[in-house]
N, CA and C of each residue as an Amber inpcrd file, in Angstrom:
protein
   333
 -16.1140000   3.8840000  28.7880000 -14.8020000   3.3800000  28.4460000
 -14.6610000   3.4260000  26.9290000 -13.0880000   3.7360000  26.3580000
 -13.4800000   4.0690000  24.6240000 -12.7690000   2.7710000  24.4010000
 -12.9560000   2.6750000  23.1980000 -12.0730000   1.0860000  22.5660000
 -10.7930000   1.1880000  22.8080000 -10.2540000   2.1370000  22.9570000
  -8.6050000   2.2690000  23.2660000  -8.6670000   1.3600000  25.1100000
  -9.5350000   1.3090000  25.6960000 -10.2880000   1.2080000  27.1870000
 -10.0740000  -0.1380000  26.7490000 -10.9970000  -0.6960000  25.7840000
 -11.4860000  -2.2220000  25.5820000 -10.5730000  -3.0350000  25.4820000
  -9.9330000  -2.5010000  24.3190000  -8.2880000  -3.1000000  23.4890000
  -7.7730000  -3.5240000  24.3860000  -7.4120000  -2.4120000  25.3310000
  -6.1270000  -2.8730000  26.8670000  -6.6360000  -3.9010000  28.0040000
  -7.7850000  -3.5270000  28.2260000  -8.2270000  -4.5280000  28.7270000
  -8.2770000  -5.7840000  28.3660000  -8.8260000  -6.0280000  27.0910000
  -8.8260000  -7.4940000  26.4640000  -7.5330000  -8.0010000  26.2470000
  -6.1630000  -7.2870000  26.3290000  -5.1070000  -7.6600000  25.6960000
  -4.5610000  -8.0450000  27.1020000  -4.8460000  -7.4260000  28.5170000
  -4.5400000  -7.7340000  29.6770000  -5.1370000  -8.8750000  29.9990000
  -6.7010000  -9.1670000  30.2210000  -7.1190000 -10.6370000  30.2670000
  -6.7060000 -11.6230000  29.1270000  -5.9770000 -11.3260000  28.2280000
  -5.9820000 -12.5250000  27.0090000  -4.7800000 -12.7340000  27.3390000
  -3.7320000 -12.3020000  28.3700000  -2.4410000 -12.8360000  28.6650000
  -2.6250000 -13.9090000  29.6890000  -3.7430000 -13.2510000  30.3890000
  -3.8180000 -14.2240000  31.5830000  -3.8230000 -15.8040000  31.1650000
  -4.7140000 -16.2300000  30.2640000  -4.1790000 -17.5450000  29.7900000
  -3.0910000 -18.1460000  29.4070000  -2.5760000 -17.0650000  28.6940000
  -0.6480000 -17.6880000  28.0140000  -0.3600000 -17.6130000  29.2370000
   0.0740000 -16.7670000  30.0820000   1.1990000 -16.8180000  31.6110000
   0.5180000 -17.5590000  32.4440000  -0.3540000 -18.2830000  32.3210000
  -1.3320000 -19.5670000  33.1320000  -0.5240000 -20.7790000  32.6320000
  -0.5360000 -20.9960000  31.2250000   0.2430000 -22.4800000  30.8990000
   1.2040000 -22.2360000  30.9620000   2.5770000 -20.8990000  30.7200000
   3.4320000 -21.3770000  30.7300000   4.0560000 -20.9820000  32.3320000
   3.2660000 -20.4900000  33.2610000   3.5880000 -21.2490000  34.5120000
   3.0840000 -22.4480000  34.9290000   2.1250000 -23.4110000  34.3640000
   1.9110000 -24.7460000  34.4970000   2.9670000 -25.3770000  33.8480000
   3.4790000 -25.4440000  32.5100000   4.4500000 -25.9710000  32.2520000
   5.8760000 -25.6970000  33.3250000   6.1070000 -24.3860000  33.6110000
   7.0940000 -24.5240000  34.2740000   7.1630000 -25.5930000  35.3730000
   6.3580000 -25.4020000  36.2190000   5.8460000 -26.4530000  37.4470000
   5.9800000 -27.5980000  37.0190000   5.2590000 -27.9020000  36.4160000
   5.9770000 -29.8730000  35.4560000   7.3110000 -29.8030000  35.6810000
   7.8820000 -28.8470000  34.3220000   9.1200000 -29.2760000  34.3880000
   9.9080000 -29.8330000  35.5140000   9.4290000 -28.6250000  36.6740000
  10.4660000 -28.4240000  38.0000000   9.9330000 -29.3560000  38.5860000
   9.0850000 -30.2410000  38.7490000   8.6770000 -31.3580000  39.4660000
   9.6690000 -32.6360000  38.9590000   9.7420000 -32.4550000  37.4580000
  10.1350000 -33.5940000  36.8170000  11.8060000 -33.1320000  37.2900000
  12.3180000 -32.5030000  36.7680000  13.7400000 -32.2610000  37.0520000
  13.7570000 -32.8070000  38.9970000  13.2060000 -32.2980000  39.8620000
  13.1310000 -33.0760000  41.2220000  13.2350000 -33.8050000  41.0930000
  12.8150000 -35.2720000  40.2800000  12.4740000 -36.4130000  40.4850000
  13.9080000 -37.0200000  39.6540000  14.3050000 -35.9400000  38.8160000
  15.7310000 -36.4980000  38.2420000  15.1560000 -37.3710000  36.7640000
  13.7440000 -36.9870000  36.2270000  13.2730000 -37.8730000  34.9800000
  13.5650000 -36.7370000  34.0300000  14.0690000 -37.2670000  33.1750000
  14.1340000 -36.4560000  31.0780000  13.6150000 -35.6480000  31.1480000
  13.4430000 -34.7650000  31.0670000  12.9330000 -33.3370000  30.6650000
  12.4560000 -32.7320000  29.1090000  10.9970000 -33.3900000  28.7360000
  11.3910000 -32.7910000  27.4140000  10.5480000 -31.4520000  26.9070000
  10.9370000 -30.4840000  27.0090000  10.1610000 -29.3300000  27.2360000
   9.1130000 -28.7440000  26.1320000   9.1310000 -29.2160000  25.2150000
   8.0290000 -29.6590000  23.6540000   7.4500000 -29.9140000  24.1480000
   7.2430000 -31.3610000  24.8340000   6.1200000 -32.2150000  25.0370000
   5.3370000 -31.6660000  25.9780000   6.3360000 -30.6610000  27.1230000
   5.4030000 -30.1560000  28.2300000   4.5410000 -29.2050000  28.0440000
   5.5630000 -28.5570000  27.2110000   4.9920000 -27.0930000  26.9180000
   4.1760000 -26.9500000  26.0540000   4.5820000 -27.3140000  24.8480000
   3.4580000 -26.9910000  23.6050000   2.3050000 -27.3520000  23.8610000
   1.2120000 -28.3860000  24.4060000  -0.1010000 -28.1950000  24.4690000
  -0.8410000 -27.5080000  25.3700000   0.2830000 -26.9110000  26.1860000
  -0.1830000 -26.3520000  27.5960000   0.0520000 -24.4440000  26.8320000
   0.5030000 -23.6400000  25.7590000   0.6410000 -22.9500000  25.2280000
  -0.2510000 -22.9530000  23.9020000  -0.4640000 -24.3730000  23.6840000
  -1.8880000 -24.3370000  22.5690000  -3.0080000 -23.9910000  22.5960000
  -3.0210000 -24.4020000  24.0530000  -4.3080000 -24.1460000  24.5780000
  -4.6120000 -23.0510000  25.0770000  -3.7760000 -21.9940000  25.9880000
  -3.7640000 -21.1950000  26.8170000  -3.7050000 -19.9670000  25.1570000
  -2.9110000 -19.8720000  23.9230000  -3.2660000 -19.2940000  23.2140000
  -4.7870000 -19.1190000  22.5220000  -5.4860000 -20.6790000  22.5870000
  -6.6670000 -20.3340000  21.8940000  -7.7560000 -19.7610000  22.8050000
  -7.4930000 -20.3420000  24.1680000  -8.2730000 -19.2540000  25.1460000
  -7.7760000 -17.6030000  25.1200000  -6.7810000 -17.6910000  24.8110000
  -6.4810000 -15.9880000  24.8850000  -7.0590000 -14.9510000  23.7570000
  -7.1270000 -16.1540000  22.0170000  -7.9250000 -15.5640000  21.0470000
  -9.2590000 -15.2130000  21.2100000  -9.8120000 -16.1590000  22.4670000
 -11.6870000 -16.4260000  22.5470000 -11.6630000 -15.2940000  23.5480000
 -11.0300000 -15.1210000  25.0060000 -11.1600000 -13.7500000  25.7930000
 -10.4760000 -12.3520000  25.1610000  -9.9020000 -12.4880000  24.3490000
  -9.3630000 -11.0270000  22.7790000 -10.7510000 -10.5990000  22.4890000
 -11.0140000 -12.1160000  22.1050000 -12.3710000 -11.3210000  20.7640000
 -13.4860000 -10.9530000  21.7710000 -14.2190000 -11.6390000  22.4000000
 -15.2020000 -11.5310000  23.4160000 -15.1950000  -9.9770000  24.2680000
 -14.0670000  -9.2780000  24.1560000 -13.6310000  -7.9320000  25.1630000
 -13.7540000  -6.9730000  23.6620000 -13.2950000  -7.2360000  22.5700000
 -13.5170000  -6.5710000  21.2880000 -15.1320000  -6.3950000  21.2340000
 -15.7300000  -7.9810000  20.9350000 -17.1800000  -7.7030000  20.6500000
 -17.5930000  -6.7740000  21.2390000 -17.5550000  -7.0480000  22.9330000
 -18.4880000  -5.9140000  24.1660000 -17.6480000  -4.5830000  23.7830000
 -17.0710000  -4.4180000  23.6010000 -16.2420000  -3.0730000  23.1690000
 -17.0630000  -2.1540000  22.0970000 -16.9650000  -3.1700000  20.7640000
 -17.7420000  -2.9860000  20.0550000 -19.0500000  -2.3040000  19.8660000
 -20.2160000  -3.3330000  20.1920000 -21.5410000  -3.4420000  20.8090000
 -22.0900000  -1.8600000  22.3760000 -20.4990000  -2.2240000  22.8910000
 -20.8480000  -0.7720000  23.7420000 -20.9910000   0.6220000  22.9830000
 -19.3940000   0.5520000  22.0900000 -19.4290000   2.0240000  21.1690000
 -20.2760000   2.4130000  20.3130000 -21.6860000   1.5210000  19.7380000
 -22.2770000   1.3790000  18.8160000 -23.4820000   1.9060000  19.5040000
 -23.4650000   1.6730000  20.7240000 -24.7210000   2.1330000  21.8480000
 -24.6760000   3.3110000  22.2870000 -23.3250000   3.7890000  22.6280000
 -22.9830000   4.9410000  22.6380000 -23.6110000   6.0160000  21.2870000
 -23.1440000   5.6030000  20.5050000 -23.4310000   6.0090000  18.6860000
 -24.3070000   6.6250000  18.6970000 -25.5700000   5.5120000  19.2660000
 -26.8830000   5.6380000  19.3280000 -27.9400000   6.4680000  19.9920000
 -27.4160000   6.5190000  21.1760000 -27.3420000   7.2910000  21.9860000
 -27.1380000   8.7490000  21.9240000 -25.8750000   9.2850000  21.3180000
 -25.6260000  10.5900000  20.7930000 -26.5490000  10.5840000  19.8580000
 -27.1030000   9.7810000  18.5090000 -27.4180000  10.0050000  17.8460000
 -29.1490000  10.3870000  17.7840000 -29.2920000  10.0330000  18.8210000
 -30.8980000  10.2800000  19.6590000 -30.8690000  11.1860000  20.3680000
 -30.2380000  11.8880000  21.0110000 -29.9370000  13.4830000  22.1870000
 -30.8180000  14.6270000  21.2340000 -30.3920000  14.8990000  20.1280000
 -31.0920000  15.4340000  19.4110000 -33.0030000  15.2980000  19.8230000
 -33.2300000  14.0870000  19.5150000 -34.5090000  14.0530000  19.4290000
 -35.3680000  14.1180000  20.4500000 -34.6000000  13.5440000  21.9160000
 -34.6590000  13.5730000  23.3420000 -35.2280000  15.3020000  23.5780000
 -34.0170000  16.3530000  22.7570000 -34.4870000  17.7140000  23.1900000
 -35.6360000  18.3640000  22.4940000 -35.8600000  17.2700000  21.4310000
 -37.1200000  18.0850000  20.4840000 -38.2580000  17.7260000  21.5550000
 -38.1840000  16.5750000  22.0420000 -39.3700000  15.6020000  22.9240000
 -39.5320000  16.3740000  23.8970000 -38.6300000  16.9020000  25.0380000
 -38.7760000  17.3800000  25.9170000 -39.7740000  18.9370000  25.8250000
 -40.5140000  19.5760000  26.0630000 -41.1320000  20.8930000  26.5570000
 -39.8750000  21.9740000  26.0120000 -40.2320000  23.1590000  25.8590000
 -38.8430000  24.2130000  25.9770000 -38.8370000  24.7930000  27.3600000
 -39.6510000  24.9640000  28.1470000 -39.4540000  25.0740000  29.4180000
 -38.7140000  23.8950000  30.3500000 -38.8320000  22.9660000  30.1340000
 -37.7600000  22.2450000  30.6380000 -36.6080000  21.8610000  30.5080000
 -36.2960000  21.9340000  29.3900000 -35.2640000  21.3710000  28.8720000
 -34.1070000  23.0230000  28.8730000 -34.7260000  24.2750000  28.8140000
 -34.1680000  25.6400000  28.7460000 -33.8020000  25.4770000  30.5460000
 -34.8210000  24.7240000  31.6300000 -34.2880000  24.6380000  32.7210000
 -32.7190000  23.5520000  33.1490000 -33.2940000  22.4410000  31.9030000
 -31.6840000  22.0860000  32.7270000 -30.6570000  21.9910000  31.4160000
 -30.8130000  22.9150000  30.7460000 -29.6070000  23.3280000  29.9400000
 -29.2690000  24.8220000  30.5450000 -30.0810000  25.1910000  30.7850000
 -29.9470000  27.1980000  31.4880000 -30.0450000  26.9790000  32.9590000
 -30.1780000  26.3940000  33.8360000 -30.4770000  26.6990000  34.9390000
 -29.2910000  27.6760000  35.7840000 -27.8990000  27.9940000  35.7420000
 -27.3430000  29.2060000  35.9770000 -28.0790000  30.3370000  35.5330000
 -28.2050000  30.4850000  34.7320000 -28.9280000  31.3550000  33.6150000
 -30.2040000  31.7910000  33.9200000 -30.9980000  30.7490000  34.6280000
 -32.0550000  31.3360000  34.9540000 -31.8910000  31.6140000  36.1980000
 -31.0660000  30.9710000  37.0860000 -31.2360000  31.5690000  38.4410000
 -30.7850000  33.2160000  38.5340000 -29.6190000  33.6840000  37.3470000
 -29.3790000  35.2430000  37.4170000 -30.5270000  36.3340000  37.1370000
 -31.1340000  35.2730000  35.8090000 -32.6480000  36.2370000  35.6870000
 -33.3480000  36.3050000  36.9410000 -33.5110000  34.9650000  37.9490000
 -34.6250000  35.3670000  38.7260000 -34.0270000  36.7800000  39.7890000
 -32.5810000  36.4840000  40.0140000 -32.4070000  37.4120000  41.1620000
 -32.2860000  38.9120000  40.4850000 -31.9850000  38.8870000  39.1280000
 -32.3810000  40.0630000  38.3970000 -33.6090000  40.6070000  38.9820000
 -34.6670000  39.6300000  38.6970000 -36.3620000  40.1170000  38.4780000
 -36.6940000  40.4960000  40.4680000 -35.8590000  39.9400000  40.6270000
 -36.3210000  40.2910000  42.2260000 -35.7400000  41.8760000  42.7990000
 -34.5780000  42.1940000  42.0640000 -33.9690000  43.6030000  42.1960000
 -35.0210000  44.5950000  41.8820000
């Protein structure tokens, strides 16, 4: 997955908290309006949006970090392939980088 992968993802779970409180606030409200009591939609809303924002900053960053930490492994990874093919034999590694290649030689050598 590339960070463009991570980004969307984290920006999709970091809503889930905001549209969590402010469908909890809604629900208050509409309970309270049932009951025919004051309605004051500050009081309902804002800590139920305070909160659901700072959870949305902590599941943002947390999907960034692993994002992060993944592409850096990746990095690493490419940046070792190199050394992987020095490590390997040339007979093996000519087999599974050539193996089309060698199967034409063999049916060559069998003609």
């Amino acid at each position: 997955m590339s960070s463009h992968g991570f980004h969307r993802l984290g920006l999709l779970y970091a809503a889930i908290p905001v549209l969590a409180a402010a469908h909890d606030g809604y629900e208050v409200s509409t309970q309270a309006s049932k009951q025919h009591h004051p309605i004051d939609l500050v009081t309902i809303f804002m800590p139920r949006l305070v909160l659901g924002l700072i959870l949305a900053f902590v599941v943002y960053g947390f999907f960034r970090a692993i994002g992060s930490i993944l592409m850096r492994l990746h990095g690493v990874a490419l940046a070792a392939q190199p050394t992987w093919q020095f490590i390997t034999s040339k007979q093996s590694a000519r087999r599974l980088s050539w193996w089309p290649h060698l199967l034409r030689e063999e049916r060559v050598a069998q003609l």
